[in-house]
MIZA-96248 format. One record per residue (C-alpha): chain; z negated, y, x; residue in three letters; residue number from 1. Coordinates in steps of 0.05 Angstrom, whole numbers, plus 5000, padded with zeros to 4 digits. Layout:
REC  chaine     Z     Y     X  residu  num
REC       A     Z     Y     X     ALA  NUM
...
This chain:
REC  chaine     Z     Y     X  residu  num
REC       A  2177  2940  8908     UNK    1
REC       A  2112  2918  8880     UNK    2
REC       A  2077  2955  8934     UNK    3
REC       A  2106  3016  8921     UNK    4
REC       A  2097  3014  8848     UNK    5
REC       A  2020  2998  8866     UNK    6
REC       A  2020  3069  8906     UNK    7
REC       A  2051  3103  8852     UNK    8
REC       A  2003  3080  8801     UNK    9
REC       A  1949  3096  8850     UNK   10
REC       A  1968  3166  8853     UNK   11
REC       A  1974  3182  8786     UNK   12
REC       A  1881  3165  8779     UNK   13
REC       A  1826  3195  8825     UNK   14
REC       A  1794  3155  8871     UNK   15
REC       A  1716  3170  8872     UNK   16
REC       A  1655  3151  8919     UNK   17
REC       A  1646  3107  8973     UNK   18
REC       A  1684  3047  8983     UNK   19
REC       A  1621  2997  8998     UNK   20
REC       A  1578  2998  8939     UNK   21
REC       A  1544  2954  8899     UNK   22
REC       A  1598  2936  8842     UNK   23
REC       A  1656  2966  8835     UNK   24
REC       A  1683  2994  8768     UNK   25
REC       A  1756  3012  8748     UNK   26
REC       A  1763  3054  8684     UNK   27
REC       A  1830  3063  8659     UNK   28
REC       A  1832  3137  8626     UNK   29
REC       A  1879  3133  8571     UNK   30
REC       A  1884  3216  8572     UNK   31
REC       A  1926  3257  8624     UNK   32
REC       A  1901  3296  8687     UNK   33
REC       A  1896  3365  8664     UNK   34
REC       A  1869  3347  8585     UNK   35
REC       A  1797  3383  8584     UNK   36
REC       A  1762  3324  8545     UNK   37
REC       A  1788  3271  8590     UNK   38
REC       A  1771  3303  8658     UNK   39
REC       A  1696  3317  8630     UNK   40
REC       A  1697  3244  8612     UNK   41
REC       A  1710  3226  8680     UNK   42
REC       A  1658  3277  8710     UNK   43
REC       A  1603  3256  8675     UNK   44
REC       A  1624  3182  8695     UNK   45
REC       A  1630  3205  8764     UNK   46
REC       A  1565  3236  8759     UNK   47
REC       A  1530  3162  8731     UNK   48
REC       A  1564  3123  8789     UNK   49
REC       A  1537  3169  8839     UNK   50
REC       A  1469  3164  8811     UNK   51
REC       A  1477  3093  8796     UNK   52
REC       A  1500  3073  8859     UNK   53
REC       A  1572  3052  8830     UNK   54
REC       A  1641  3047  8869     UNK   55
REC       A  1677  3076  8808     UNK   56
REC       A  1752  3086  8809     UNK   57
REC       A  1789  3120  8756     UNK   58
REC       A  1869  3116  8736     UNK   59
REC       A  1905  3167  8687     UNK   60
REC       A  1952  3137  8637     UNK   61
REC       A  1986  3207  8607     UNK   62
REC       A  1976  3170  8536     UNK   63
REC       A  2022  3125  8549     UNK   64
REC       A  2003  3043  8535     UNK   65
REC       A  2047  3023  8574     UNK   66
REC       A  2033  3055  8642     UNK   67
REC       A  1961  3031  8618     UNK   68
REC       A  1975  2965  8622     UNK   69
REC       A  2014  2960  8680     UNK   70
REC       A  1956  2986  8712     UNK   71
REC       A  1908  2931  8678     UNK   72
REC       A  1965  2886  8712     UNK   73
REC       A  1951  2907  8780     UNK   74
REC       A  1884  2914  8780     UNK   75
REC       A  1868  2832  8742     UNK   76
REC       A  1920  2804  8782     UNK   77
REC       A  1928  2835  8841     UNK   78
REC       A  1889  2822  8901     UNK   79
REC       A  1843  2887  8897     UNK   80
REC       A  1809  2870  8834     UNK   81
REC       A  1739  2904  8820     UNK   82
REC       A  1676  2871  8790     UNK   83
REC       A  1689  2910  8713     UNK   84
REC       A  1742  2941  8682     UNK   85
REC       A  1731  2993  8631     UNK   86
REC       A  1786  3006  8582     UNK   87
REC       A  1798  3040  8514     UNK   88
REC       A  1834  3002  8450     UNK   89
REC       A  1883  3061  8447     UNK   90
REC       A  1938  3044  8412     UNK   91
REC       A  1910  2978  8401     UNK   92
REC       A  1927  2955  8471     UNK   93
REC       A  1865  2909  8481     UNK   94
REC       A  1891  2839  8462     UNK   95
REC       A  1946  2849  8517     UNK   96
REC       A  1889  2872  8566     UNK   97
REC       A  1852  2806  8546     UNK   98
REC       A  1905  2765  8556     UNK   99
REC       A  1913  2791  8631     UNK  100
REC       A  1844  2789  8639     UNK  101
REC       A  1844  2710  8625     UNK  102
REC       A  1819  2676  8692     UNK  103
REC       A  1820  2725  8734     UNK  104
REC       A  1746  2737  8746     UNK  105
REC       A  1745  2815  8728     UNK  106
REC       A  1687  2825  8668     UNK  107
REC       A  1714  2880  8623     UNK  108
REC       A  1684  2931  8579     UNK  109
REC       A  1702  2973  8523     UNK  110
REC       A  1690  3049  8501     UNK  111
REC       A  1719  3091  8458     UNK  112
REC       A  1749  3047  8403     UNK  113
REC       A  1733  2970  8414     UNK  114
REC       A  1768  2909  8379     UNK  115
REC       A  1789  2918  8310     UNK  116
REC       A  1754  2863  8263     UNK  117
REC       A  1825  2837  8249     UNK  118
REC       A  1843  2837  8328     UNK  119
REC       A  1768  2798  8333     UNK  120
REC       A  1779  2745  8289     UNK  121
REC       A  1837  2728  8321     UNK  122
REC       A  1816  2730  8399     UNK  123
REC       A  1744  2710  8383     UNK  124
REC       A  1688  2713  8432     UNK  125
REC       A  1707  2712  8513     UNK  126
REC       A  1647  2711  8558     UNK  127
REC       A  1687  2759  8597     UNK  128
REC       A  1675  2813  8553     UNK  129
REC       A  1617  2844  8554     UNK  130
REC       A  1608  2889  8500     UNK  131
REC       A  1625  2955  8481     UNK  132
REC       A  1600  3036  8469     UNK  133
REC       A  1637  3074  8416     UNK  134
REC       A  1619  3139  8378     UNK  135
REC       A  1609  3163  8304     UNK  136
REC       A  1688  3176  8295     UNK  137
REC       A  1681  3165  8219     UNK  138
REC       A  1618  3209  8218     UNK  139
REC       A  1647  3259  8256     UNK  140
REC       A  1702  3267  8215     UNK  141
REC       A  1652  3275  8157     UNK  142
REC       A  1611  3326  8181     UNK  143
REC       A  1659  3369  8213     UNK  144
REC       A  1688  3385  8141     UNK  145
REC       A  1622  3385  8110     UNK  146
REC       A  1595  3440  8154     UNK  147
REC       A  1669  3474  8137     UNK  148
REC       A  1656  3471  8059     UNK  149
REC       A  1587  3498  8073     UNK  150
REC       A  1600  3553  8114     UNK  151
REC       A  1662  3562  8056     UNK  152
REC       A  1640  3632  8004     UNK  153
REC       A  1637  3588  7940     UNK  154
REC       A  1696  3603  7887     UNK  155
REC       A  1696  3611  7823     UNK  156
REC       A  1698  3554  7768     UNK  157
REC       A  1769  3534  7766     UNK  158
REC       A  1787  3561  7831     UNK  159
REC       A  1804  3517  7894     UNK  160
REC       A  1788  3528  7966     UNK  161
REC       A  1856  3504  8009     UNK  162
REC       A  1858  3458  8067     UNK  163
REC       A  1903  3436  8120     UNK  164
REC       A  1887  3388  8173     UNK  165
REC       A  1904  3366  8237     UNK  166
REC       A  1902  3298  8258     UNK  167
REC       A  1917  3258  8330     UNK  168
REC       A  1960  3202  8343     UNK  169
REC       A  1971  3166  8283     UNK  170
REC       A  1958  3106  8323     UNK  171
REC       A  1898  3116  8351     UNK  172
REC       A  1833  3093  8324     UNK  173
REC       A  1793  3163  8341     UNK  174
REC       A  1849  3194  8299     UNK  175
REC       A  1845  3137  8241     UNK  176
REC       A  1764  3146  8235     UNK  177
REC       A  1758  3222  8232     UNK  178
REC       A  1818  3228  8186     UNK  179
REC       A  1776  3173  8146     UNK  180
REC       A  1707  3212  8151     UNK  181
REC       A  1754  3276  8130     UNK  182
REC       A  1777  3245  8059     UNK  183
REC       A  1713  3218  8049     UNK  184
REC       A  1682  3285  8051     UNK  185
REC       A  1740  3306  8009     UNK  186
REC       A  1720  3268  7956     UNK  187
REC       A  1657  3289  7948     UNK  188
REC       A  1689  3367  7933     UNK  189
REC       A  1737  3364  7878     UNK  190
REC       A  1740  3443  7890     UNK  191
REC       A  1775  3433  7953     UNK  192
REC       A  1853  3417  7955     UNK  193
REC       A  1884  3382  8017     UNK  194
REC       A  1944  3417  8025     UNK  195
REC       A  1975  3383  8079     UNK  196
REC       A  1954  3330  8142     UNK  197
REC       A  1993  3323  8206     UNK  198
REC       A  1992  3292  8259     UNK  199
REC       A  1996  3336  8325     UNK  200
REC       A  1991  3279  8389     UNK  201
REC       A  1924  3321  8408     UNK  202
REC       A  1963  3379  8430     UNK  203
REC       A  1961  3449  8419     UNK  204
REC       A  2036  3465  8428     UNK  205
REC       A  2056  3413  8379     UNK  206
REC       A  1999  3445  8327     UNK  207
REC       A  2016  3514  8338     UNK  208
REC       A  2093  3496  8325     UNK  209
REC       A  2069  3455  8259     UNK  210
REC       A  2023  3511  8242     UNK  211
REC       A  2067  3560  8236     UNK  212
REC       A  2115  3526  8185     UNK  213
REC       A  2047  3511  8141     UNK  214
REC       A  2020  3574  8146     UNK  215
REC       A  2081  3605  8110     UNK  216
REC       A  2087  3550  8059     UNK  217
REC       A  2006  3559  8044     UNK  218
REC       A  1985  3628  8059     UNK  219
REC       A  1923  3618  8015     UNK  220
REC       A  1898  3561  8062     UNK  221
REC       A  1810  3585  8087     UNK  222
REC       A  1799  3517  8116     UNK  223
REC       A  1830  3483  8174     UNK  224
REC       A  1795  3421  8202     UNK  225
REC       A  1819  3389  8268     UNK  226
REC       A  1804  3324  8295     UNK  227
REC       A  1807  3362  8368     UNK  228
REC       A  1797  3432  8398     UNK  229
REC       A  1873  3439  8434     UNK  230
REC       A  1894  3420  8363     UNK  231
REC       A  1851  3488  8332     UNK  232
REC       A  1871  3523  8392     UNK  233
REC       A  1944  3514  8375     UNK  234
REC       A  1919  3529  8292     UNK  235
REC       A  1884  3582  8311     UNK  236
REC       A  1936  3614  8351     UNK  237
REC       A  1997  3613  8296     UNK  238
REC       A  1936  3642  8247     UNK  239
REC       A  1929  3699  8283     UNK  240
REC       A  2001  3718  8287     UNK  241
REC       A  2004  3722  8218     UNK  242
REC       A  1950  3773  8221     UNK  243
REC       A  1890  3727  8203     UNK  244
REC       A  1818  3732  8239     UNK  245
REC       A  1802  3664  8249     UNK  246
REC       A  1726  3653  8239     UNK  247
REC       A  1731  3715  8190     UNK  248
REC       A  1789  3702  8139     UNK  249
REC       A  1802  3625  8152     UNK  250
REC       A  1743  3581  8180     UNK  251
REC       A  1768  3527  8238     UNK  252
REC       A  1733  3466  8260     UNK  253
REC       A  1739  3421  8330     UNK  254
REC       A  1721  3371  8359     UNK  255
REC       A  1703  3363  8435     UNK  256
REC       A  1661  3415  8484     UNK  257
REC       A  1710  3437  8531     UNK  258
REC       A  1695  3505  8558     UNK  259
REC       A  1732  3543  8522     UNK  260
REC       A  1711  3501  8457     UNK  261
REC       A  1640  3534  8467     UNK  262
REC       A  1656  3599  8477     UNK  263
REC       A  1699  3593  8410     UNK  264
REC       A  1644  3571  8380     UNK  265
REC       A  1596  3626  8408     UNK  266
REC       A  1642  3682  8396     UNK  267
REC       A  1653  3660  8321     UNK  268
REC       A  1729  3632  8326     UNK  269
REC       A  1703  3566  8317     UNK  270
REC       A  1659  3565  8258     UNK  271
REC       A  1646  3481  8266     UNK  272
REC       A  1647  3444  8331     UNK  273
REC       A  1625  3377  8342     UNK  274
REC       A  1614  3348  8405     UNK  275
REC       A  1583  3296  8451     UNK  276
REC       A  1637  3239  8464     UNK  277
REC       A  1648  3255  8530     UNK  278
REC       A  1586  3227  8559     UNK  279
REC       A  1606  3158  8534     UNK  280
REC       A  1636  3136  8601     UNK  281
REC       A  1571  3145  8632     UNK  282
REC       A  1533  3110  8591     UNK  283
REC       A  1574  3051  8585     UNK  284
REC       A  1555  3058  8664     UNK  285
REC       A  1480  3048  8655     UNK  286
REC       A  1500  2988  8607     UNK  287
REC       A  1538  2951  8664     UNK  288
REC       A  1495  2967  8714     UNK  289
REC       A  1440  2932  8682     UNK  290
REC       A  1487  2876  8665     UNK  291
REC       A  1503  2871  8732     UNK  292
REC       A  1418  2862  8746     UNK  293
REC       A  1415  2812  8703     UNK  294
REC       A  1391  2854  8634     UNK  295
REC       A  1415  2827  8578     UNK  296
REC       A  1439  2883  8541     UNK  297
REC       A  1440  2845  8471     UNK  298
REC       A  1367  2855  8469     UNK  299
REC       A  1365  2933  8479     UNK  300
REC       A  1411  2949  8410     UNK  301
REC       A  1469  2899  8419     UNK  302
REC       A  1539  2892  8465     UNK  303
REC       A  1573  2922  8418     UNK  304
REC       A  1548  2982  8389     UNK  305
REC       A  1573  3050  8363     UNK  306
REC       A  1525  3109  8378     UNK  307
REC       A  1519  3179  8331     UNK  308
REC       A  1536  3222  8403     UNK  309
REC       A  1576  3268  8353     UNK  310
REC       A  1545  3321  8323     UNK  311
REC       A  1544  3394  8304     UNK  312
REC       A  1547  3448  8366     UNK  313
REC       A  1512  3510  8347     UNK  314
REC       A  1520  3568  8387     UNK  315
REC       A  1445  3562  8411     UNK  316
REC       A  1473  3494  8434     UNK  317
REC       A  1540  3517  8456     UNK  318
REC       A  1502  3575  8498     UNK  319
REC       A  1469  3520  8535     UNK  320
REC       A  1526  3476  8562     UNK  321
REC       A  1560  3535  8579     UNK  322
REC       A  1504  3552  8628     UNK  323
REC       A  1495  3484  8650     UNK  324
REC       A  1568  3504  8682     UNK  325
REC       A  1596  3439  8730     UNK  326
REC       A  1530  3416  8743     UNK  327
REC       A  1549  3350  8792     UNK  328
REC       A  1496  3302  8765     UNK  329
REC       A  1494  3347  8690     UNK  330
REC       A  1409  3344  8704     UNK  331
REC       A  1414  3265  8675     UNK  332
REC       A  1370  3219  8719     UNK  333
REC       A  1411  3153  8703     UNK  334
REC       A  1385  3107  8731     UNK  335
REC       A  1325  3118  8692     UNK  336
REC       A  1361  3099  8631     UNK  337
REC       A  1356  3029  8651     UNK  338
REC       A  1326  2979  8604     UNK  339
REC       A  1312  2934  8662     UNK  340
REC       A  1228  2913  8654     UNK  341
REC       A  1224  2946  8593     UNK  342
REC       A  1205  2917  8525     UNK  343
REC       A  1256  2894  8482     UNK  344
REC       A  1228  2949  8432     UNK  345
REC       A  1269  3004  8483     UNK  346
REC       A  1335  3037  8455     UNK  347
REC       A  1392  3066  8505     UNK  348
REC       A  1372  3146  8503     UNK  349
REC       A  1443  3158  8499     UNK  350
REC       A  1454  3228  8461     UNK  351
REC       A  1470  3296  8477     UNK  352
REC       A  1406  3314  8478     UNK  353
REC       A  1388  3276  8537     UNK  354
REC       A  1433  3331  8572     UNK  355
REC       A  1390  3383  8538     UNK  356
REC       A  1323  3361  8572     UNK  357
């Protein structure tokens, strides 16, 4: 029985690269096989391992913790463990990962969202984990409305601009930080009214549907901020059946560069895009690789650090990925990233412009 469960779980991630490599890395992917963000994710991991010389393995969870952890199960207890395991705090799952981590010789790393201060204070420090990457939610968050009320004709005095918003899980710490980075730009614009927040799982078909029913209740909304781009998608989609030009008569914001993200943003659907988290994975890469030589990463900006890799797309920018297309190694020599010889004055390049070079 076990067995089989073991295949099934194996056939629901990608195996990549050569089995004989140097270490070997599992990365449980919290997002499902066909979502655009997470298979870029795993690309431009792919793309680090190869470089890096990495046996990198990569399991789906479909967003659900459960299947997650089952699959942490297997892989700290059972008898093919690899060297790291890289895993994302989604839903707050880490403490449980921890806990099946304990003694079985697998070093773990986090990216994405790492331990919350409350879920650190009571696990303390492990010499099993390593450290972590996460990005600029909060900022992210911030910005992306920012750029909205900018971009926003101004009203007159008295006058309010309208809002809605679309949110993730409300469970997950991505979702938490932009929503916070949202009200905190928010406050600084008494002329704009939040009409409305919901929370659409990251899926288009569940913001469309919730769309809809907003739409009629606020037909004055011009602002629509979304913490993803199926999320606008889905927005975008019930705005134009009610006869709307998005980009024209409402101004939509995303996050994430998926391909049809950019071309929204070139052709003016998408008036904001942010962008950049999906290179995390790899980077995290470079960090264990050099753990595994022997660098001690706490010298080079820290184990646990969060890193501004969101930030405005503008259709210069956007124009540019597109034409980088499915680029196998994205034009990123990784391995010289590596802090190993280098004085302790060096800092990770890890930003989208590094891409951009």
């Amino acid at each position: 029985m076990l067995k089989f469960f073991y295949t099934f779980l194996l056939m629901l991630g990608t195996t990549y690269g050569p089995v004989a490599r140097a270490e070997s890395v599992l990365f449980l992917n919290p997002g499902k096989v066909d979502e655009a963000f997470w298979i870029s994710y795993s690309q431009f991991m792919q793309a680090a391992a190869t470089d890096l010389g990495i046996d990198l393995r990569i399991l789906y969870s479909r967003r659900m913790p459960e299947l997650t952890l089952a699959q942490a199960r297997l892989a700290l207890q059972g008898p093919d463990r690899p060297d790291y395991l890289v895993f994302v705090n989604e839903q707050y799952i880490a403490p449980q990962v921890l806990r099946l981590a304990q003694s079985s010789g697998v070093k773990l790393f986090m990216v994405n969202a790492s331990l919350t201060a409350n879920q650190m204070s009571l696990l303390g420090e492990r010499p099993d984990r390593l450290g972590s990457l996460v990005p600029n939610d909060e900022e992210g968050g911030y910005l992306m409305l920012k750029e909205l009320i900018r971009q926003h004709p101004p009203v007159a005095p008295g006058q309010v601009i309208e809002l809605l918003a679309f949110s993730g899980l409300k469970i997950t710490p991505s979702a938490q930080l932009r929503e916070q980075g949202m009200m905190r730009a928010l406050a600084e614009h008494p002329e704009v009214r939040l009409r409305q927040l919901v929370y659409s799982g990251w899926t288009r078909d569940r913001a469309y549907e919730q769309a809809k029913l907003l739409l009629r209740r606020y037909p004055k909304v011009s602002l629509v901020w979304s913490a993803n781009d199926e999320m606008a998608f889905g927005a975008m989609q019930a705005y134009s059946e009610t006869g709307g030009v998005p980009g024209k008569d409402a101004l939509f914001s995303a996050v994430n560069t998926s391909t049809a993200a950019l071309k929204a943003k070139v052709d003016g659907r998408l008036s904001v895009l942010l962008g950049g988290n999906f290179t995390l994975g790899g980077w995290a890469l470079v960090e264990l690789h050099d753990l595994d030589r022997g660098v001690d990463i706490s010298q080079y900006g820290g184990r646990d650090r969060q890193i501004p890799l969101l930030q405005l797309i503008d259709k210069s920018t956007a124009r540019r990925m597109l034409a980088m297309g499915d680029s196998p190694d994205y034009g990123v020599d990784f391995r010289r990233l590596s802090a190993k010889g280098r004085p302790t004055s060096y800092r990770y390049p890890f930003s989208l412009q590094t891409l951009m070079r």
